[in-house]
LUMFI-749785 format. One line per 4 residues: for each residue x, y, z of C-alpha. Coordinates in steps of 0.02 Angstrom, whole numbers, plus 50000, padded with zeros to 5 digits. Example, Ala and Ser with C-alpha at 12.3 -4.5 7.8 and 13.67 -1.06 7.14 Angstrom:
LUMFI-749785
50615:49775:50390 ~ 50684:49947:50357
END
This chain:
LUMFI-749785
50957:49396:49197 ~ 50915:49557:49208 ~ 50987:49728:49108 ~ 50971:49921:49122
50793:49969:49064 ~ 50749:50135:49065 ~ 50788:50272:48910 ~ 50752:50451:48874
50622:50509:48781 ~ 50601:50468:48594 ~ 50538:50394:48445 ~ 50663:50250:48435
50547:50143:48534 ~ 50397:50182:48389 ~ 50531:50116:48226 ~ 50521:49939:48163
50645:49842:48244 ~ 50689:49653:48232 ~ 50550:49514:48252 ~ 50571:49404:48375
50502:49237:48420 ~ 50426:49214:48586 ~ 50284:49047:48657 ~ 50131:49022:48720
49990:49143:48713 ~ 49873:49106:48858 ~ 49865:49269:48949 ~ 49891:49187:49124
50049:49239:49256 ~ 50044:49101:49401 ~ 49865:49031:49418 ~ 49817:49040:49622
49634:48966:49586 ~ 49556:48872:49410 ~ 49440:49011:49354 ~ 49412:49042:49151
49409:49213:49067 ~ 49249:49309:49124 ~ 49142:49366:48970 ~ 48979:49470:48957
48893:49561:48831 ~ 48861:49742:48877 ~ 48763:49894:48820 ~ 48792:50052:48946
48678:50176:48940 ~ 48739:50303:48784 ~ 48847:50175:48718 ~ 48821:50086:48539
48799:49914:48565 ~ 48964:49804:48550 ~ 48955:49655:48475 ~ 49065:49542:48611
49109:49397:48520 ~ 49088:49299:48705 ~ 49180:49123:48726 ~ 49065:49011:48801
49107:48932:48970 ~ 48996:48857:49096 ~ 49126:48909:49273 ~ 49145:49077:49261
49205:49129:49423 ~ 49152:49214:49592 ~ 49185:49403:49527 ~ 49115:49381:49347
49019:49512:49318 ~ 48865:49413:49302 ~ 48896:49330:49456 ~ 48800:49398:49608
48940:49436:49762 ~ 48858:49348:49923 ~ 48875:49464:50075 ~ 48924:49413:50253
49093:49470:50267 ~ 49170:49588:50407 ~ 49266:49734:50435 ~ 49420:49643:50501
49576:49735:50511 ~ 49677:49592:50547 ~ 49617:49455:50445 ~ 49754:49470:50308
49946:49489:50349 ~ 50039:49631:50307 ~ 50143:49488:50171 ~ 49991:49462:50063
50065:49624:49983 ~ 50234:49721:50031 ~ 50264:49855:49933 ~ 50430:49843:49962
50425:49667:49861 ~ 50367:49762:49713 ~ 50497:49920:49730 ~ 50662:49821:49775
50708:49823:49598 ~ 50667:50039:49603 ~ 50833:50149:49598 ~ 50874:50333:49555
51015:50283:49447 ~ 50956:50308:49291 ~ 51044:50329:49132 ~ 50930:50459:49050
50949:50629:49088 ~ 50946:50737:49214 ~ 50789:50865:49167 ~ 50687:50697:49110
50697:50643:49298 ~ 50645:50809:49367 ~ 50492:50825:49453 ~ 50356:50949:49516
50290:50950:49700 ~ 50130:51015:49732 ~ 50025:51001:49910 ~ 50166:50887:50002
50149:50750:49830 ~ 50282:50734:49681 ~ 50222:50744:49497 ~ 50306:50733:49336
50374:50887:49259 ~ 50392:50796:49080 ~ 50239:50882:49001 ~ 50173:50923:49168
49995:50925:49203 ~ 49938:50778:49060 ~ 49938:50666:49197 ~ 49794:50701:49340
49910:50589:49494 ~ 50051:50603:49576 ~ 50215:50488:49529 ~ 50296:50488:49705
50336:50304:49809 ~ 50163:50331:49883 ~ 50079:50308:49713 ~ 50193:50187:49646
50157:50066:49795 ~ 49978:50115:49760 ~ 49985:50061:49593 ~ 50092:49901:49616
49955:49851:49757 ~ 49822:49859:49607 ~ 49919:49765:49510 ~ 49919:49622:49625
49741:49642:49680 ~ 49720:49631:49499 ~ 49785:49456:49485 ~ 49698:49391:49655
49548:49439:49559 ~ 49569:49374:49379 ~ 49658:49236:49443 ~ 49831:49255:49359
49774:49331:49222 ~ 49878:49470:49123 ~ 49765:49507:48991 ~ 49605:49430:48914
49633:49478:48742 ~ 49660:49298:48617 ~ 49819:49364:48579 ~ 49923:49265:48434
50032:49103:48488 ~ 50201:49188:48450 ~ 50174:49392:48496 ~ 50343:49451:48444
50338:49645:48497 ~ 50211:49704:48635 ~ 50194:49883:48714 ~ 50127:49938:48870
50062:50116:48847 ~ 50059:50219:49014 ~ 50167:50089:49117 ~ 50181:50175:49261
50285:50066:49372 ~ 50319:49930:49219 ~ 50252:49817:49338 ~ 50148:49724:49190
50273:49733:49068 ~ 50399:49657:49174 ~ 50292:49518:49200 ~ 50236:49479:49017
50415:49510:48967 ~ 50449:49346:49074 ~ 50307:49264:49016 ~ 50384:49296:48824
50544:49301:48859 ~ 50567:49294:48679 ~ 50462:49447:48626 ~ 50493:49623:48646
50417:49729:48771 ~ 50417:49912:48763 ~ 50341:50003:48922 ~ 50306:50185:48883
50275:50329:49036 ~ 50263:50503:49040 ~ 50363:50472:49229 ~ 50541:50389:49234
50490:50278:49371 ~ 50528:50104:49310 ~ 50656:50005:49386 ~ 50859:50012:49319
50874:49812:49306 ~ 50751:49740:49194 ~ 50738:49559:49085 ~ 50824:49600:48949
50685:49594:48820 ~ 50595:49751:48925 ~ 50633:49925:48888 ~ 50551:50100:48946
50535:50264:48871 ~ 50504:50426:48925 ~ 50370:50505:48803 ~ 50198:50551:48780
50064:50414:48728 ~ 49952:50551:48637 ~ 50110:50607:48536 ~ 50092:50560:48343
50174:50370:48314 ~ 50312:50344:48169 ~ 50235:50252:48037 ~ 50242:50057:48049
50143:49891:48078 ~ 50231:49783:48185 ~ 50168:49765:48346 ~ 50057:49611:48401
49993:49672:48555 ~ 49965:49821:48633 ~ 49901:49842:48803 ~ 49823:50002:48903
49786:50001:49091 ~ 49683:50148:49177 ~ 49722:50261:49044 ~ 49567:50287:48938
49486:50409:49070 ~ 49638:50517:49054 ~ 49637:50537:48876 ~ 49569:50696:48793
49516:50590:48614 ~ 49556:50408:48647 ~ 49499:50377:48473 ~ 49651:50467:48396
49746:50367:48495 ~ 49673:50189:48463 ~ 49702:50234:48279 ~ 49900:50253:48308
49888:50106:48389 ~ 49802:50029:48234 ~ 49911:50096:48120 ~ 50068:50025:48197
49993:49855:48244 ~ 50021:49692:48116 ~ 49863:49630:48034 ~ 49762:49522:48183
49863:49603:48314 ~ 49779:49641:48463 ~ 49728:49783:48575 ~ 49650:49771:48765
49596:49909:48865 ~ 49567:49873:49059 ~ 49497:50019:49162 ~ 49381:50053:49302
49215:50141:49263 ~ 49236:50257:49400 ~ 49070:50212:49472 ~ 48992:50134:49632
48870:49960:49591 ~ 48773:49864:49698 ~ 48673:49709:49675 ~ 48525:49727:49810
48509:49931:49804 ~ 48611:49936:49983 ~ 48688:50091:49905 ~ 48625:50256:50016
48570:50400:49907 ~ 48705:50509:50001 ~ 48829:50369:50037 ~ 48994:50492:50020
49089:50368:49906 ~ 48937:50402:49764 ~ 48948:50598:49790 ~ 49134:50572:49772
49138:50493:49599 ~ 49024:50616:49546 ~ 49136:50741:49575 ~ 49293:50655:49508
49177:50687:49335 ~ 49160:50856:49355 ~ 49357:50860:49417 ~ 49391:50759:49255
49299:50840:49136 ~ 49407:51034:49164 ~ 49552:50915:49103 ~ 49451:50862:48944
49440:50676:49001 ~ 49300:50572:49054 ~ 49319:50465:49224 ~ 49178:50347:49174
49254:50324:48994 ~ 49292:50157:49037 ~ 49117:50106:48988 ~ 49155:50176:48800
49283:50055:48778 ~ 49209:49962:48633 ~ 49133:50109:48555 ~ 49281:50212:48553
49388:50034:48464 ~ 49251:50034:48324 ~ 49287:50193:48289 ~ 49466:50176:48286
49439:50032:48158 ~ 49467:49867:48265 ~ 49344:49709:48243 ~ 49289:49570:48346
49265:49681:48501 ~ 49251:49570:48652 ~ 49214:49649:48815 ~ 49249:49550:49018
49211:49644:49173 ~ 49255:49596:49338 ~ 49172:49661:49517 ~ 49274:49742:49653
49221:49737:49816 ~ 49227:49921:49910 ~ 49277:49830:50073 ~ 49295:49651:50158
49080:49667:50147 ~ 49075:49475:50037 ~ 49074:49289:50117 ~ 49215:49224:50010
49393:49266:50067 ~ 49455:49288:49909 ~ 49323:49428:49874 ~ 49371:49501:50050
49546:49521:50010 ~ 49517:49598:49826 ~ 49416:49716:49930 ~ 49527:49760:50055
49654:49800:49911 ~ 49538:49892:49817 ~ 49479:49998:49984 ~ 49658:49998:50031
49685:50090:49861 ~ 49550:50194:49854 ~ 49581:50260:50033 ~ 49744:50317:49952
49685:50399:49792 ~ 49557:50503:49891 ~ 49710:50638:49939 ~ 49798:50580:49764
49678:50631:49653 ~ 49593:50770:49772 ~ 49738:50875:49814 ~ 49764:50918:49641
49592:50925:49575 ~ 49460:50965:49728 ~ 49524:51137:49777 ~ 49512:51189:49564
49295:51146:49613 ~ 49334:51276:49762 ~ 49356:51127:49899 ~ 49453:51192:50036
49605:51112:50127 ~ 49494:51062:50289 ~ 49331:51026:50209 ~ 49434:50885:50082
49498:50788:50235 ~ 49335:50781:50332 ~ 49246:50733:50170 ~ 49409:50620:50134
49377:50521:50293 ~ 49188:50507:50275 ~ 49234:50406:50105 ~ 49343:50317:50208
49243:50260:50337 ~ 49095:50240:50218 ~ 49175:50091:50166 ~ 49202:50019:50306
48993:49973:50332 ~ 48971:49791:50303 ~ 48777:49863:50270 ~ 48812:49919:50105
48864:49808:49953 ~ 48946:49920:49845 ~ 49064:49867:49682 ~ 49174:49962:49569
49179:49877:49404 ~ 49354:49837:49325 ~ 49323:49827:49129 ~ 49429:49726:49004
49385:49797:48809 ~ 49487:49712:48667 ~ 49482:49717:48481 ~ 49575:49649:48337
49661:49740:48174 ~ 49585:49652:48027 ~ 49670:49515:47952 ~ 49650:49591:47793
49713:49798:47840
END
């Protein structure tokens, strides 16, 4: 059953409404593999030490963060279909017939991509079908490689109301809206680019994260994907979220650290992909945000207030490089997408560091085919940060 989903901009979403029941609370979507939440105890450089709160388990799983990825993989173009993930599987439900209004749906274009005009500019990538695909392609590498798994977060047996913050496509909170098809799901996006026909418990807004909340305490989870590097003060924000979050309600935060890893130092000192993410910082940082903020996670939920900080990272391959399939094809999506932000991010942001239209794309395709070497192990580093409103706020 499915219902018209997406509204214009405004605070209704942020008022108390009606609790509602809802089941189970293990943070699973279809299981493809047995794997059990990945856990680790971190301490990045510049970063007060977290306490993690870690629930012991002896199988861990092949991209745990503690787990070493074993190389022997190759660059094989066709060794997955093009059906292990059609974008047009994830956009079928995607129409321009909204009913919100007409200047809430404009948009800016800017080098050949489309951005939102709704505060234009607070968001550093572009919201056109490219993106969204992009995005939805994350979203399913994202379950290949936490097998199933929506969140890690020990939310509450009955969550009643739940908001996705930044939804983007409302890809995840179309999917936990079936999995509680008794709780309410709000999905909130600067971009009106959720689908029409929802479940009926899921409903977006147009509006602006960083804009001050209504007071209230209702919510039981709360859930932020890639957004912490695009905040200006994240901490002001975790506090709203605080404030309007029932007593042992949960937050996560899952984000990327912006950074390339490796596990045997097969990582070239000029291996373009590096130089890249250096400069995404120094892109980043005219904006006021941090790309590598994903790392502060815990630090930045302390200071908001939240307790029993846990902290799970995964690994993602940068290309089919590992033995296990599985790792090859949550490394072909995350190549796949990376290979797709390059001109996302860089069109906007390369030329303001005086990066010229010809010198991007030859640089552009030197990331590309960097990650194509089966010589060099590199991993981004997916991070899941989650903390708990005290029982007794």
């Amino acid at each position: 059953m499915l219902s018209r989903g997406v509204e214009a901009h405004s605070d209704s979403w942020k008022r108390n409404s009606k609790d509602m029941g809802a089941h189970d609370t293990e943070g699973k979507r279809a299981s493809p593999r047995t794997s059990p939440p990945l856990q680790e105890k971190s301490d990045p450089a510049g970063h007060d030490e977290q306490d993690t709160d870690p629930t012991p388990d002896d199988n861990q799983g092949l991209l745990h963060g503690n787990a070493v990825i074993e190389a022997g993989g190759s660059d094989e173009d066709g060794e997955f279909s093009a059906s292990d993930f059609d974008p047009e599987d994830s956009s079928s439900l995607r129409s321009s017939s909204t009913s919100i209004s007409s200047s809430i749906l404009e948009h800016n274009y800017q080098n050949g991509r489309r951005y939102h005009r709704y505060r234009h500019g607070r968001y550093p990538l572009p919201n056109d079908e490219a993106e969204q695909n992009r995005e939805d392609m994350l979203h399913a590498m994202m379950l290949e490689a936490t097998d199933g798994r929506l969140f890690y977060a020990p939310v509450r047996e009955n969550p009643q109301r739940i908001a996705d913050l930044g939804t983007g496509t409302g890809i995840w909170a179309i999917e936990i809206g079936e999995k509680y098809p008794s709780a309410e799901v709000l999905g909130l996006d600067l971009s009106p680019i959720q689908p029409t026909w929802v479940p009926p418990n899921v409903k977006f807004y147009v509006d602006d994260i960083e804009d001050e909340w209504l007071n209230g305490d209702d919510f039981d989870f709360v859930h932020l994907r890639n957004m912490i590097p695009i905040l200006k003060s994240p901490v002001t924000l975790l506090k709203q979220v605080y404030a309007n979050m029932k007593p042992g309600a949960w937050v996560e935060l899952q984000d990327v650290d912006g950074q390339v890893h490796t596990d045997d130092n097969s990582i070239p000192d000029d291996w373009p992909l590096k130089r890249f993410t250096e400069i995404i910082l120094q892109a980043f940082a005219l904006y006021e945000t941090n790309a590598h903020a994903a790392v502060f996670g815990g630090q930045y939920l302390a200071e908001a207030g939240f307790v029993n900080i846990k902290h799970n990272f995964i690994k993602l391959p940068y290309g089919t490089w590992p033995k296990d399939k599985v790792m090859r094809l949550v490394g072909m999506y995350y190549r796949t997408a990376c290979e797709e932000f390059f001109p996302a991010i860089g069109n906007l942001h390369f030329p303001q560091l005086g990066w010229g239209k010809d010198e991007m794309e030859v640089f552009f395709a030197e990331c590309r085919q960097s990650m194509r070497d089966p010589k060099v192990h590199a991993y981004g580093k997916m991070h899941f940060w989650s903390g708990q409103k005290s029982l007794d706020a």
